[in-house]
ROMARBA-814102 format. One record per residue (C-alpha): residue in one letter; x, y, z. Coordinates in steps of 0.02 Angstrom, whole numbers, plus 50000, padded with zeros to 5 digits. Layout:
BEGIN
AXYZ/...
! end
This chain:
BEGIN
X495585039250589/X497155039350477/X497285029750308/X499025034750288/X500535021750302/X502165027950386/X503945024250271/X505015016750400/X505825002450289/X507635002250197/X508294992050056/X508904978150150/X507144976650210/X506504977250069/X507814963049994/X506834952250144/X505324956450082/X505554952449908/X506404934349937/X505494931850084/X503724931950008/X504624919549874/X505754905949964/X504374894650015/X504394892249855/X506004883549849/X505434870250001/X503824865049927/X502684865049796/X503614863949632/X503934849149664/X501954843449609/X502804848849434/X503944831649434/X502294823149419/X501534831149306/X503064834349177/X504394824649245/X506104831849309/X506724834749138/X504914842149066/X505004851449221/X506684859149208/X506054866949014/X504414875349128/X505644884849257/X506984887649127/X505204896049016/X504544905049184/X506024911449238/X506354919949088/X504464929449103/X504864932549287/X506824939249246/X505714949349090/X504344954849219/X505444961049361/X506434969749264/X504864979649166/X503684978549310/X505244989849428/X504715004749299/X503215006549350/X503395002249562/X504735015349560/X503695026549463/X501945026449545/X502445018049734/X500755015749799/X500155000749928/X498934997449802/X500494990949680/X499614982649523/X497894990149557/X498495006049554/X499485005449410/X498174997649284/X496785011649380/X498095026149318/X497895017449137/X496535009349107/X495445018149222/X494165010049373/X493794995949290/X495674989949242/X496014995749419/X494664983649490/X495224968549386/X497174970049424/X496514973849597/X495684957349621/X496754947149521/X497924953049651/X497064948449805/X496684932949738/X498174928749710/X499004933149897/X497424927249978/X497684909449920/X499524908249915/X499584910250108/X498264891950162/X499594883650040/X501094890350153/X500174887550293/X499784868250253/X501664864450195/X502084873150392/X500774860050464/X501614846850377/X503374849850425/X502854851950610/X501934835650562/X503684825450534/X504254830250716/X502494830350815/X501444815350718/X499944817650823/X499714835450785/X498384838150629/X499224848950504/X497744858550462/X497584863550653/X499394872250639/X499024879050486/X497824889150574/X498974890250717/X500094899850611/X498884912250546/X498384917550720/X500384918450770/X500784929150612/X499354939450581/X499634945550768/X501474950250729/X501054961750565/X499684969450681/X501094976150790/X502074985150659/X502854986150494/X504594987950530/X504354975350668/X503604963450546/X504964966250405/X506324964750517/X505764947650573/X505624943650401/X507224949150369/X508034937250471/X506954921450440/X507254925750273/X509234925950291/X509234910950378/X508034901250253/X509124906150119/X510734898350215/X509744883950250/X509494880250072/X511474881950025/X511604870750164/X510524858250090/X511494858449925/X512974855050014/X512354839150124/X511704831049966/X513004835049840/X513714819049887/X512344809249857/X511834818249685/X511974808349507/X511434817149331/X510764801449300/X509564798849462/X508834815549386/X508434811349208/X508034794049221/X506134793049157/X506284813749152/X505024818849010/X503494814649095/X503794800349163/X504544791349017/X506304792748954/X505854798148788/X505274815348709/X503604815148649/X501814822848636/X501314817948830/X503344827448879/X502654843248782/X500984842248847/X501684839149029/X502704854249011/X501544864849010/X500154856749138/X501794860849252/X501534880349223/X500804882849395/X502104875549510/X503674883249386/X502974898149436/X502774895849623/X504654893849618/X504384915249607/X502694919449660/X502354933549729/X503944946249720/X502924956549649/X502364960749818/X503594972049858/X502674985749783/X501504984849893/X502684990050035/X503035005249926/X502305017550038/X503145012650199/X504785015550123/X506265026250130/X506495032649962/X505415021249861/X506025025649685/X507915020649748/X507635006149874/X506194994849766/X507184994449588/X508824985949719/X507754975249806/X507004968249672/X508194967249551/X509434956349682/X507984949149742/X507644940649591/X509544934249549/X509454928149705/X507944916849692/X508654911949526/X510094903749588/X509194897549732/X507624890149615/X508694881149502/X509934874049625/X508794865249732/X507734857349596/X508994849749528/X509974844549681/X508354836549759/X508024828249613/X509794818549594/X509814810749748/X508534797749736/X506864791549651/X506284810049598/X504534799949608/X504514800049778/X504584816249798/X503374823449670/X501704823449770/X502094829749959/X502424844550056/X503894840450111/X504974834749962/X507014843250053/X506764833050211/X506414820050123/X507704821049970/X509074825850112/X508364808550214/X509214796650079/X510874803450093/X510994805550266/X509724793550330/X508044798950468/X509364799950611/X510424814050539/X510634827250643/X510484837350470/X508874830950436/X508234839450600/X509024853550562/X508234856350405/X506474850550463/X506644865250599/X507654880050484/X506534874150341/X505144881950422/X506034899650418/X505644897250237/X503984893350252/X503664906450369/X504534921850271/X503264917850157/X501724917950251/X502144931450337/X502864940850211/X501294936450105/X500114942750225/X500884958050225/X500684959350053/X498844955750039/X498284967450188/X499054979850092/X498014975449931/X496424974150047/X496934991750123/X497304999949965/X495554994449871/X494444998150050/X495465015550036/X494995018649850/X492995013549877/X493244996449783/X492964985349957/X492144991450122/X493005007150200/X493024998850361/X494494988250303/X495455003450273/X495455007250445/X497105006150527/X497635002950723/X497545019950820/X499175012650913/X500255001650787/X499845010850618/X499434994750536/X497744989750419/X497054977450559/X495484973950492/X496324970250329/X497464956650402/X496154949450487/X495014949650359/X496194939850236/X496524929150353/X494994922650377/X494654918750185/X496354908750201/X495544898950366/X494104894850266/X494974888750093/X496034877050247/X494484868750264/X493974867650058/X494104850950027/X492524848249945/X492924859549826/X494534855749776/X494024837549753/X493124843749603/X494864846549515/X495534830249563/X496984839249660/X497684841349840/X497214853649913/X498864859249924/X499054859849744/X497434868549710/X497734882849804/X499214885349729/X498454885249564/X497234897249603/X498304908849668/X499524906349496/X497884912149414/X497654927649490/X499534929949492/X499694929949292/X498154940749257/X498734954449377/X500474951649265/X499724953349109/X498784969349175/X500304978249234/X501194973349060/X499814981448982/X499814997549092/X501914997049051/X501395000948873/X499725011048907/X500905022049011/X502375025148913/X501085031548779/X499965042448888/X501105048349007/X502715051048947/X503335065449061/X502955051949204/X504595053049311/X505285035549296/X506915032849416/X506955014749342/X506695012349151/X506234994849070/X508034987948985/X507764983648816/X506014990548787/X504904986248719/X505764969248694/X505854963648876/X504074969548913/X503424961648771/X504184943148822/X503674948048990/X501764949848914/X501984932648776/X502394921448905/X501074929149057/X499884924848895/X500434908448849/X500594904449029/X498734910249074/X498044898948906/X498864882948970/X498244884149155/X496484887949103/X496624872048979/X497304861449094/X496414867449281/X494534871649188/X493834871149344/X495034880149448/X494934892849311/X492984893849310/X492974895749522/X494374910749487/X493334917849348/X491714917549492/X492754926149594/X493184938249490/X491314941449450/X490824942449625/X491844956749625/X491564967449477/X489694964549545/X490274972549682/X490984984349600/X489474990949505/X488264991849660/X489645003449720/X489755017349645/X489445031349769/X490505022749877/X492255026049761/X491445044249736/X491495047749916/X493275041449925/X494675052149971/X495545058749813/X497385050149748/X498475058949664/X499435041149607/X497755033149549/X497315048049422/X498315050849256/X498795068149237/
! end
């Protein structure tokens, strides 16, 4: 059976892609930052982030255009550091777009929540993973043109909601009581800034992504450096726009620990009859569903990449003798994302929602697989140097380096203030490289990879 994707997508597809797998982003979940660093305190975290993720993108294009492999991180840090820097960007990886999609899928089960009370918003969580884990199983080009268009409209929805509630907005709604919750810089603002890390950077988790379409498209080293390079301006504009619009409309309080914080910003201007309240309940969850969908694309392509390379079970590099698609792989992450649904228990040890834990975790593997592809950036550029690179860094090795700094200072705060989040990643991370030890034979019967292997 064939372990070879098909290119079939084009740049525009790839724009989806790369804001899709992002804009849920922008309806939920940074919004858990207010509470922890206040809207002003919160506003210095994105304003830090987005200046490692503008760094990043820009230094992290060099080396998807360069080597475009499914496997995206894992194969870059297994061309420079070898197996074992493959295995940890690898898992880091999956980690990270394993746990990113129960998040999604929670914030969908809430919005459906607002319209159907009586239906539990765990039970359409789940609901959602059967509906979109069906639709990549039928196709790539299917599944990115969807995304394409929920994506479009998701981003029109959220211009929309700047306009309804520009009306409504003061300056001073948003900084009242905005380091921390207290209207005065101090020790608890600074400290609050940073506990915010993980929700700044869900405002742009997960563009990275992309690369991991690499081999299904049309002339990778072309299309990826465009789609992520607008990609990222536009969730820019789009991340910093509706945090602050959201949080001049009202008591920012109220909106710092739900799922749902647009609908409900957008309710005190226009009040719960609005027919524009509706309409962003329903168009909101385009946003939420670019992501998830976009997202599982992203980690059955990890899955696939590492079954493919001898680091997980061949079986899940397997793909559908009719649509061409890793099956198994879907499925299987899909499953792990049905099961951290129903993690309560463990959450509860961090004191968090679960919401807001699974976004943390998935921040965690997020930032190591950034600091490992920051690191292969360098190893790279000195070990290969005749690499063909279509895309080259700007401004190295100044904006990899920032890139690197802030994935480092970003990964020290989150493990100091989420130790237990931290220690379950680090577990995870163990189960794995156990894995990967008992293993061996398996990645020597492997078929060979041209992209994985320095030359």
């Amino acid at each position: 059976m064939s372990t070879t994707l098909k290119p079939s997508l084009g740049p525009l597809h790839l724009w989806g892609i790369a804001v899709g797998l992002v804009i849920s982003g922008e309806y939920f979940g940074w919004s858990y930052g207010w509470g922890a660093a206040g809207t002003l305190g919160f506003l210095v975290t994105t304003i830090l982030v987005a200046t490692m993720y503008a760094a990043f993108i820009f230094s992290y294009t060099e080396l998807t255009a360069a080597i475009p492999h499914a496997g995206g991180p894992f194969a870059y840090s297994r061309r420079a550091f070898g197996p074992t820097g493959g295995l940890l960007a690898g898992l880091a990886t999956l980690i990270e777009f394993v746990f990113a999609p129960p998040a999604i899928a929670l914030a969908i089960g809430a919005y459906l929540n607002v319209q159907f009370p009586a239906l539990d918003p765990k039970t359409a969580a789940v609901g959602a993973y059967i509906v979109f884990m069906g639709l990549n199983i039928l196709g790539v080009r299917i599944a990115a043109t969807f995304e394409l268009v929920v994506t479009v409209l998701a981003v029109i929805e959220l211009l929309v909601f700047m306009g309804v509630v520009t009306p409504g907005f003061s300056f001073a709604n948003f900084a009242l009581n905005g380091w921390a919750g207290s209207d005065r810089f101090s020790g608890a603002a600074v400290a609050g800034i940073f506990a915010a890390i993980p929700f700044a950077i869900w405002f742009f988790l997960a563009i990275e992504g992309v690369a991991m379409a690499a081999e299904e498209a049309k002339d990778p080293k072309r299309t990826i450096p465009v789609a992520y390079i607008t990609g990222i301006m536009t969730l820019l504009v789009l991340a910093f726009g509706v945090m602050i619009f959201a949080g001049g409309v009202g008591d920012w309080k109220a909106l710092s620990n739900i799922n749902d914080p647009l609908p409900q910003a957008m309710k005190t201007v226009v009040g719960e009859s609005s027919g524009w309240l509706h309409m962003l309940v329903w168009i909101g969850l385009f946003g939420l569903v670019a992501s998830f969908h976009g997202i599982i694309l992203g980690y059955s392509r990890q899955f696939f990449a590492l079954a493919r390379a001898g680091y997980l079970p061949p079986m899940l590099a397997k793909l559908h003798p009719r649509f061409h698609t890793p099956h198994r792989a879907i499925i299987a992450g899909g499953l792990v994302g049905i099961a951290a649904i129903y993690s309560d228990g463990l959450v509860n040890l961090q004191g968090m929602s679960l919401t807001a834990a699974m976004i943390t975790m998935a921040v965690f593997g997020a930032i190591v697989m950034y600091i490992m592809s920051m690191l292969s950036l360098f190893k790279l550029r000195k070990t290969e140097p005749l690499l063909e690179r279509p895309f080259l860094a700007p401004g190295y090795p100044l904006v990899p380096g920032i890139a690197l700094f802030l994935a480092l200072v970003c990964l020290v705060a989150m493990a100091w203030f989420n130790p237990v989040i931290g220690a379950v990643f680090v577990g995870f991370m163990a189960v794995g490289y156990g894995y990967f030890r008992l293993t061996v034979q398996q990645r020597a019967n492997a078929p060979a990879d041209a992209l994985l292997e320095a030359v």
